[in-house]
C-alpha positions as CSV (number, residue, x, y, z in Angstrom):
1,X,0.0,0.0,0.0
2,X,1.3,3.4,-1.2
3,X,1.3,6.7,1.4
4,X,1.5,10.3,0.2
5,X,4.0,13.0,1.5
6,X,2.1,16.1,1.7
7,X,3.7,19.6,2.3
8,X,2.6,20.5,5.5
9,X,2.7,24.3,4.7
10,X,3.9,26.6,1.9
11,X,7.2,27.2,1.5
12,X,10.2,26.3,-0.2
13,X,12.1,23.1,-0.8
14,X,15.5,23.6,1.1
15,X,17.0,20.1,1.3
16,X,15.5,17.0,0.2
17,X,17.6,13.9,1.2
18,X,15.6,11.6,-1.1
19,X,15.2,10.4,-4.5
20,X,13.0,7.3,-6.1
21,X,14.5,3.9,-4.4
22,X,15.4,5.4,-1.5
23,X,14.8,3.5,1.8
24,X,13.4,5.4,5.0
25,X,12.1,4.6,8.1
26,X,9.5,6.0,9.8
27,X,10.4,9.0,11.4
28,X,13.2,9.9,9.1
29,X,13.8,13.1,8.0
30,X,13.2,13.4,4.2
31,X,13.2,17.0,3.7
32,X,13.1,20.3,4.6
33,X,11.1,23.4,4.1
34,X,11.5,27.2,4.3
35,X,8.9,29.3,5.0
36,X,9.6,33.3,6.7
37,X,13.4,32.1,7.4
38,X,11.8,29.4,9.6
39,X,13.0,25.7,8.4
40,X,10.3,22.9,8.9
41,X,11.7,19.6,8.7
42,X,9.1,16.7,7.0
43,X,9.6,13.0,8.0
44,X,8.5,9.8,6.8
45,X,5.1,8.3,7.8
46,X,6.3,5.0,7.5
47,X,9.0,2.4,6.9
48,X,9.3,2.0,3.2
49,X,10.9,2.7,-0.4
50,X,10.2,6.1,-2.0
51,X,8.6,5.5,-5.4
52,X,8.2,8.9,-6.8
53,X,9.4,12.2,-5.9
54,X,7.0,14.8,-7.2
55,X,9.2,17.7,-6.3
56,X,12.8,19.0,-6.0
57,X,15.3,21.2,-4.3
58,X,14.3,25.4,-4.9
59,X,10.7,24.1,-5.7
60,X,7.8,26.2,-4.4
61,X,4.9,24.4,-2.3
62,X,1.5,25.1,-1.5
63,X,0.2,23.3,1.5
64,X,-1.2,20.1,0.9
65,X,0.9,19.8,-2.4
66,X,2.2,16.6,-3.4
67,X,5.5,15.8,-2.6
68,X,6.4,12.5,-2.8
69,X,5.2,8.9,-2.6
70,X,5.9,5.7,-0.4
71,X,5.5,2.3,-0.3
C-alpha cells in the first residue's frame, strides 16, 4: 500500500535527502522546508521505499501539495 507526503505548509524546498528507491524509516527526516526564514523539517510516515518524488530542491509548495510517494 502506497502513502502520500504532503507539504505541511507553503514554503520552499531547502534540502531533500531523497530520491525514487530510497529507503526510509518511519520518522526519518526526508526534507526540509523554508517558510519566513523558519526551516520545517518533514519526516516519513512510514517504513518504506520512496517510489516517486513529485518535487525538488528550490521548488515552491502550496500546503497540501504533493511531494512524494511511499511504499
Amino acid at each position: 500500500m502506497s502513502e502520500e507526503i504532503l507539504a505541511p505548509l507553503a514554503g520552499k524546498i531547502v534540502k531533500l535527502h531523497v530520491e525514487a528507491g530510497t529507503v526510509v524509516e518511519e520518522d526519518e527526516e526526508i526534507l526540509v522546508i523554508e517558510a519566513m526564514k523558519m526551516e520545517t523539517p518533514v519526516f516519513a510516515p512510514c517504513d518504506g521505499t520512496i517510489v516517486q518524488v513529485k518535487l525538488k530542491e528550490g521548488d515552491e509548495v502550496e500546503e497540501d501539495d504533493l511531494i512524494a510517494v511511499i511504499e
